[in-house]
C-alpha positions as MATLAB code, in Angstrom:
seq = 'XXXXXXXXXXXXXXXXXXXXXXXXXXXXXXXXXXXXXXXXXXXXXXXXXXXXXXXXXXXXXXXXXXXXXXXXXXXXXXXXXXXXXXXXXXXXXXXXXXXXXXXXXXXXXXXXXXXXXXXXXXXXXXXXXXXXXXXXXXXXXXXXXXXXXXXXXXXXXXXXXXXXXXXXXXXXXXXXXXXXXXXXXXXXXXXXXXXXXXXXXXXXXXXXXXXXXXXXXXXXXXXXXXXXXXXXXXXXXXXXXXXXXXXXXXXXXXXXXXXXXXXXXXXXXXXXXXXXXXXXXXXXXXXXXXXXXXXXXXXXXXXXXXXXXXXXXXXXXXXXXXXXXXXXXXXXXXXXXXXXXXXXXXXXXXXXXXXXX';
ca = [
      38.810  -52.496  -34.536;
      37.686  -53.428  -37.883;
      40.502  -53.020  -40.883;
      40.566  -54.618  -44.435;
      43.312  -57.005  -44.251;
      45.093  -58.878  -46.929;
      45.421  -62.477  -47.357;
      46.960  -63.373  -50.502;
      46.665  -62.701  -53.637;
      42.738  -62.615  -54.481;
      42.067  -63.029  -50.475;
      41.483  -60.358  -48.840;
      38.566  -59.286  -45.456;
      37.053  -56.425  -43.854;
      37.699  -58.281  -40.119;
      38.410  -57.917  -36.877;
      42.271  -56.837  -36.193;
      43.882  -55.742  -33.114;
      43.899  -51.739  -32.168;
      47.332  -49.938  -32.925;
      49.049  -48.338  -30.189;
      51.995  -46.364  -30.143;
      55.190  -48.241  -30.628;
      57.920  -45.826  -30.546;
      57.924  -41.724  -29.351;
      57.742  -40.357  -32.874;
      54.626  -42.428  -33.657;
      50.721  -40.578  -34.127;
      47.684  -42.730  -33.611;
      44.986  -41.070  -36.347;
      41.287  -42.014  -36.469;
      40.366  -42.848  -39.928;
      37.375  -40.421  -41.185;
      38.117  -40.593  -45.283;
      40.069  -43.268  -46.819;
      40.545  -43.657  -50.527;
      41.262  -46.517  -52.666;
      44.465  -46.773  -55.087;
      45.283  -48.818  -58.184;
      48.694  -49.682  -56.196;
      46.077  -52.011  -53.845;
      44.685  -53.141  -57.127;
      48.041  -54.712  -58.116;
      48.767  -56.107  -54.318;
      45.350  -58.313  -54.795;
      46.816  -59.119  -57.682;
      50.136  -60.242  -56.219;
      52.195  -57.907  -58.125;
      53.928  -56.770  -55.036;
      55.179  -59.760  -53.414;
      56.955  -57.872  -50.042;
      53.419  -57.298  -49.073;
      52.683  -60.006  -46.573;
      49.288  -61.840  -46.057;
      47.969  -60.298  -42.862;
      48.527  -56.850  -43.404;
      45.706  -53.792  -43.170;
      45.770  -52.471  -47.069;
      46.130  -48.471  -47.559;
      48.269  -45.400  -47.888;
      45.772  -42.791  -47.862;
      43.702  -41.276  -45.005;
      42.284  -38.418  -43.427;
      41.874  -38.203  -39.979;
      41.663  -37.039  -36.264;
      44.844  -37.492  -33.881;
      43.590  -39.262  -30.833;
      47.403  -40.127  -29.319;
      50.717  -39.514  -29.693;
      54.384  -40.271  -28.718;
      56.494  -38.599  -26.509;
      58.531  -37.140  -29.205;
      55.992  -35.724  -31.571;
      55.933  -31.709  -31.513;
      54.100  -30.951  -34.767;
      50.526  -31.887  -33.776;
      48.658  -32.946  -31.157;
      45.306  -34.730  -30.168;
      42.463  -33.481  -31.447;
      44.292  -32.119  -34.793;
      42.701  -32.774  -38.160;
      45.708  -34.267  -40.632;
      46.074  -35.579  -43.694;
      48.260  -38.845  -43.723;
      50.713  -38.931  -46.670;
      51.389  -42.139  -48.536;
      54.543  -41.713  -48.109;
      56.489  -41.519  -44.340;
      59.835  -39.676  -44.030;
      62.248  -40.349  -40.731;
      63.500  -36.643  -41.963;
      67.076  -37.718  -40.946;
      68.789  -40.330  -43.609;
      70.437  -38.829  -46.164;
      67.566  -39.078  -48.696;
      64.775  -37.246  -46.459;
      67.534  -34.684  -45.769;
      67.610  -34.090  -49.227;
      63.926  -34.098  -49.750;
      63.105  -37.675  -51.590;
      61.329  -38.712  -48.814;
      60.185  -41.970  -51.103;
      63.701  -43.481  -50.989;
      63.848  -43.012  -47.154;
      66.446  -45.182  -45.199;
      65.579  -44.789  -41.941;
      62.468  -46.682  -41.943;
      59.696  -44.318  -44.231;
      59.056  -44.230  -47.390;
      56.171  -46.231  -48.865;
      55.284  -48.593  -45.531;
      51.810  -47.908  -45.157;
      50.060  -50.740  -46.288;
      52.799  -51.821  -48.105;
      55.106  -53.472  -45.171;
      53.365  -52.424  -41.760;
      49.698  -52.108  -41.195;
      47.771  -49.364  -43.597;
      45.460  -46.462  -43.689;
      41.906  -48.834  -44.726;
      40.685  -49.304  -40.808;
      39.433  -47.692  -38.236;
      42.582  -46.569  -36.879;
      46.489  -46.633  -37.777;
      50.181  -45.704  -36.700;
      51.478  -43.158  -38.232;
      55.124  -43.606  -37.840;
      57.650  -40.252  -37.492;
      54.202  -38.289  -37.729;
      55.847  -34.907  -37.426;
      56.634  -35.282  -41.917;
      53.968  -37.958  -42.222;
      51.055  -36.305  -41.666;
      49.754  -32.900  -42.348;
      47.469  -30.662  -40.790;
      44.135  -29.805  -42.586;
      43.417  -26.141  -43.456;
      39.843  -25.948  -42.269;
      38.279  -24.651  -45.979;
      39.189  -28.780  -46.896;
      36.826  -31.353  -46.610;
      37.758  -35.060  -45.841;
      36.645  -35.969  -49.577;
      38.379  -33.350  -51.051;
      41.856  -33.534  -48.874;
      42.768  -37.118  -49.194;
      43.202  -37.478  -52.656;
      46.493  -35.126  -51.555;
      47.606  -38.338  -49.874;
      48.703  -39.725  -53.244;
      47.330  -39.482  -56.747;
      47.736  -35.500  -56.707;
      51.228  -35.413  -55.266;
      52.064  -38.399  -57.468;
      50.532  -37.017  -60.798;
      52.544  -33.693  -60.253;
      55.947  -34.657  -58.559;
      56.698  -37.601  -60.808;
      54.276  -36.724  -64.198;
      54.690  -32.782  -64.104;
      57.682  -31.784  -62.137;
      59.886  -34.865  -63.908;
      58.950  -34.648  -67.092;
      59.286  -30.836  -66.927;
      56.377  -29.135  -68.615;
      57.018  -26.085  -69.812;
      54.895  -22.936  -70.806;
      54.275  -23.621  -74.650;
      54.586  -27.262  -74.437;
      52.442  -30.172  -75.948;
      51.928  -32.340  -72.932;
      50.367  -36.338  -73.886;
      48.990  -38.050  -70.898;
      48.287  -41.679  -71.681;
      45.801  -42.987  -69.427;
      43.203  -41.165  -68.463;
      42.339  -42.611  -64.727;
      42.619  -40.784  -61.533;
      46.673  -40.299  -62.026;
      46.305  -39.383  -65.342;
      43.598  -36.640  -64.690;
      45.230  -35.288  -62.335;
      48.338  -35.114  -64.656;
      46.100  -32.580  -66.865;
      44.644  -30.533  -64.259;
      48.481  -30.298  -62.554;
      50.121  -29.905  -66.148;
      47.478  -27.063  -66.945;
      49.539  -25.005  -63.867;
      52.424  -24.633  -66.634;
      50.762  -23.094  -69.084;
      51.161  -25.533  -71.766;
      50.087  -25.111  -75.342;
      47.997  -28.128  -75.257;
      47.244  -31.578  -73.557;
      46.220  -34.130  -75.125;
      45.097  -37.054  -73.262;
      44.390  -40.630  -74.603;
      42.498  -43.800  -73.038;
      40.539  -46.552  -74.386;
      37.080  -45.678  -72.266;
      35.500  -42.990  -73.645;
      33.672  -41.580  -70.179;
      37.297  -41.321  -68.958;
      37.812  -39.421  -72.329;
      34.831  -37.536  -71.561;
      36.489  -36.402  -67.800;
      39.752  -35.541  -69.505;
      38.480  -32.692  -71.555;
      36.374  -31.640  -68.320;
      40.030  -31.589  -66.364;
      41.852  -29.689  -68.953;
      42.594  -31.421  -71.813;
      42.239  -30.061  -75.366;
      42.324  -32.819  -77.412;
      41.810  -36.819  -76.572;
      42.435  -39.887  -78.469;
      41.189  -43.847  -78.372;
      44.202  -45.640  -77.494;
      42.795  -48.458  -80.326;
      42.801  -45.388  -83.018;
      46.102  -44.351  -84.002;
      46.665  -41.450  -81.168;
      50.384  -41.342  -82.982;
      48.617  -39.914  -85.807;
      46.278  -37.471  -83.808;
      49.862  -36.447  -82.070;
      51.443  -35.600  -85.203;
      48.993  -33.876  -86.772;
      49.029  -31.167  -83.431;
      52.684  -31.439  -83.264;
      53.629  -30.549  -87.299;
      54.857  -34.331  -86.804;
      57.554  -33.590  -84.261;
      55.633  -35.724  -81.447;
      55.112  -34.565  -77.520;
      57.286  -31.944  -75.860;
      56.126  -34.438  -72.259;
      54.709  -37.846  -72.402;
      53.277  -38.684  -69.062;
      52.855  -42.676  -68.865;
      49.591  -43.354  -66.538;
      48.858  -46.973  -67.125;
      51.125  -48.930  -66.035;
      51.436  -51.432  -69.347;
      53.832  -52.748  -71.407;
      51.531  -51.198  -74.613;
      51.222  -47.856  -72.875;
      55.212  -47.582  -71.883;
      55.835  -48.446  -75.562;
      53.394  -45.854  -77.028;
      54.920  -43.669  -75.025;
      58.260  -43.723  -76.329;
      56.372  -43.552  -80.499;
      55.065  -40.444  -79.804;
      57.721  -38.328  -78.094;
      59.504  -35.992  -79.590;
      63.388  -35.919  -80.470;
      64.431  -34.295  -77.129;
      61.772  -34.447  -75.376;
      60.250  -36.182  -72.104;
      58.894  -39.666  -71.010;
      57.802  -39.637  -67.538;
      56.855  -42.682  -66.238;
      54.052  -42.293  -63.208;
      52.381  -45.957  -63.629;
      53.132  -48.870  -61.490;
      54.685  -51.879  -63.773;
      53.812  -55.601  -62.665;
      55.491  -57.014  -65.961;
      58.930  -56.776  -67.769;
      58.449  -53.964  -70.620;
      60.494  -53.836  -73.914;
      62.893  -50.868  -73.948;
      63.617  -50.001  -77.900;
      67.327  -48.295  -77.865;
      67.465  -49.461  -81.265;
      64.874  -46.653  -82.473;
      65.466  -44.158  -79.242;
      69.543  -44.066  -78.975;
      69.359  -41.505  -81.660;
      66.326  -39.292  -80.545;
      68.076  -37.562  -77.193;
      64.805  -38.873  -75.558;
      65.142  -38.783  -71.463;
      63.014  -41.623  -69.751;
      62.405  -41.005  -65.994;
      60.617  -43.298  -63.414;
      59.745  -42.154  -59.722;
      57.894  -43.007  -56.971;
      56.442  -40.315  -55.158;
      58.497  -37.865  -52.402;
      55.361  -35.818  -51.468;
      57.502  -32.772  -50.957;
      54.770  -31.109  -53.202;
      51.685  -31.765  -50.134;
      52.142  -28.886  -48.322;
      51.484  -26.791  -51.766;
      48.755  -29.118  -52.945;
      47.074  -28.230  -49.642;
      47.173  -24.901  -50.100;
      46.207  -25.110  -53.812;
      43.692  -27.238  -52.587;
      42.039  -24.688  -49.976;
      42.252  -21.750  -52.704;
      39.794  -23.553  -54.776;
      43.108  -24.035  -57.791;
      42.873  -27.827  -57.799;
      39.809  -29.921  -58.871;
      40.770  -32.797  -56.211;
      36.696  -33.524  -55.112;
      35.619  -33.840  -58.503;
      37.430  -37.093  -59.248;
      35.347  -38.747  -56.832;
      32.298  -40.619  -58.174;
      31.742  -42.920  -55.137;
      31.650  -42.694  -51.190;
      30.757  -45.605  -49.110;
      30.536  -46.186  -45.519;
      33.738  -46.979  -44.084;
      32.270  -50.576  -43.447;
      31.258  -51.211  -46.988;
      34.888  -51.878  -48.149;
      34.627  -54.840  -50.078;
      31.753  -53.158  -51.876;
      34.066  -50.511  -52.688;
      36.869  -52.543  -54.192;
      34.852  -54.138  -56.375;
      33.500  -50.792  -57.782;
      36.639  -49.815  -57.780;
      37.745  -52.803  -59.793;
      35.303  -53.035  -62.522;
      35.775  -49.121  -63.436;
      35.169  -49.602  -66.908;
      31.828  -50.846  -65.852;
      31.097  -48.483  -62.984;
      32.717  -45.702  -64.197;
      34.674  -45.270  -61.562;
      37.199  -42.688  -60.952;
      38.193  -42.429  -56.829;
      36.329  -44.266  -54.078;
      36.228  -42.575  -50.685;
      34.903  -44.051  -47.850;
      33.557  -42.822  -44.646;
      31.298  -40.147  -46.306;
      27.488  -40.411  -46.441;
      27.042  -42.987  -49.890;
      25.766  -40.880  -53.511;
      22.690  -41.737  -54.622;
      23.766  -41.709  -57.939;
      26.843  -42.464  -59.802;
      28.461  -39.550  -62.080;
      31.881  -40.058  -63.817;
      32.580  -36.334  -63.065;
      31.274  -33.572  -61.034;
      31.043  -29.574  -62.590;
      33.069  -26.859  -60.581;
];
């Protein structure tokens, strides 16, 4: 089969690779229709996530058909439609038994693409596929569905649900990518009093309002000030951090409140400066996460209702073959305007940073 293997940082192929097979009885083999593209792959190609090792298929995010499974597997069958979840839970170690699937012991948690073979190829092993994958209500297309995979699981679970939005709140998203947009549209389920988002591009500015946001702010413009002015100068109730940055952690932390909430969603590939000497005082609680995906079954049906915006984040679809086209959309997003990158659907003939209800 063909898969898009990496080889190194900046090396990477859309090649020839061996076809999975089941390895053990809990294992699902899952034809790849829809695969998406994540920043996290971004940062691999980067080397910023050194226990990925050259040779291994890139991706966490799929939806597909199950064409085999292991002896063991009871939940689905083949022929099913599923959504594979970034994240894969053995569902008996103490941490799945607890439901933070992401910290799994017993050989889950982030492996997909990360340290065994991923979601970007024609096929792939779904280990323990009875919590890995999920079936697909049939009012979800594969476009829409598999940005439940990650970025809408991720956005809520470790933006929403950690920093704990509340009804009334003043919610600041910084970074206004896929994460961070779907950070408003999830935060918007609470009820807050406003969102304000903040970015450097203004098209992503643009989306943000279109997702939910009330107010926006250019990162290179004082957004402290623009937070103070909505806030009577107390700062955010919820700071969601979307970026990944040293400057965007650190903004962060100037514009929360005394008491309130910095939830950390983006991925970190440098050391950032933590300022006790200013936030000791300010009863300011800092979380970081990676996701659990508890929240997918939800998002699904949230998702089939019509109550989450997941298909209008994406403003590309390529052939499954055109994969190194796709990354380098993907990459240059500030001058493609890209947002999420599917592939396997039928390519747009245009390119739109959003798309209307």
């Amino acid at each position: 089969m063909k898969a898009y293997v990496f080889h190194g940082p900046g090396r990477s192929a859309w090649e020839d690779v061996p076809d999975p097979g089941v390895q053990e009885p809990t294992d699902a083999i899952v034809r790849v229709d829809d695969v998406t593209l994540c920043g996290t792959d971004l940062h691999i190609l980067k080397g910023d996530v050194p226990e990925v090792r050259p040779g291994t298929v890139l991706g966490h995010e799929a939806v597909g058909e199950i064409v085999d499974v292991g002896g063991d597997v009871r939940t689905v069958r083949p022929g099913d439609r599923v959504l594979v979840s970034c994240i894969t839970a053995c569902g008996r170690c103490r941490y799945c038994r607890e439901g933070t699937y992401g910290q799994c012991r017993g050989g889950g948690g982030w492996i997909l693409g990360h340290l065994i073979d991923g979601t970007q190829a024609e096929y792939v092993r779904v280990p323990y596929a009875d919590l890995s994958v999920h079936p697909l209500p049939s009012a979800l297309d594969g476009k829409d569905a598999v940005l439940l995979a990650d970025i809408f699981p991720t956005s809520y679970e470790v933006g929403v649900l950690n920093g704990h939005v509340r009804p009334g709140d003043t919610v600041a998203v910084v970074g206004a990518g896929p994460v961070g947009l779907a950070a408003v549209a999830t935060a918007r389920l609470f009820a807050p009093e406003r969102i304000i988002a903040v970015d450097l591009a203004a098209a992503r500015l643009e989306a943000a309002k279109h997702f939910g946001a009330d107010a926006v702010a250019d990162a290179r413009e004082a957004p402290e000030q623009l937070v103070a002015d909505l806030t009577g100068g107390l700062g955010a109730d919820v700071v969601v951090e979307a970026v990944g940055v040293p400057e965007t952690f650190e903004l962060c932390t100037r514009i929360v409140r005394p008491g309130g909430h910095v939830a950390n969603v983006g991925v970190h590939g440098k050391p950032v400066t933590l300022h006790l000497e200013d936030l000791w005082i300010k009863n300011v609680t800092i979380t970081t996460g990676l996701v659990d995906t508890y929240s997918t079954p939800t998002l699904l049906r949230m998702a089939a209702a019509g109550r989450l915006p997941t298909g209008q984040l994406v403003t590309h679809t390529f052939p499954l073959n055109h994969m190194e086209e796709a990354y380098d959309v993907f990459a240059r997003a500030a001058d493609t305007g890209a947002l999420k990158v599917v592939l396997g659907e039928e390519p747009h003939e245009e390119v739109v940073p959003y798309r209307a209800a």
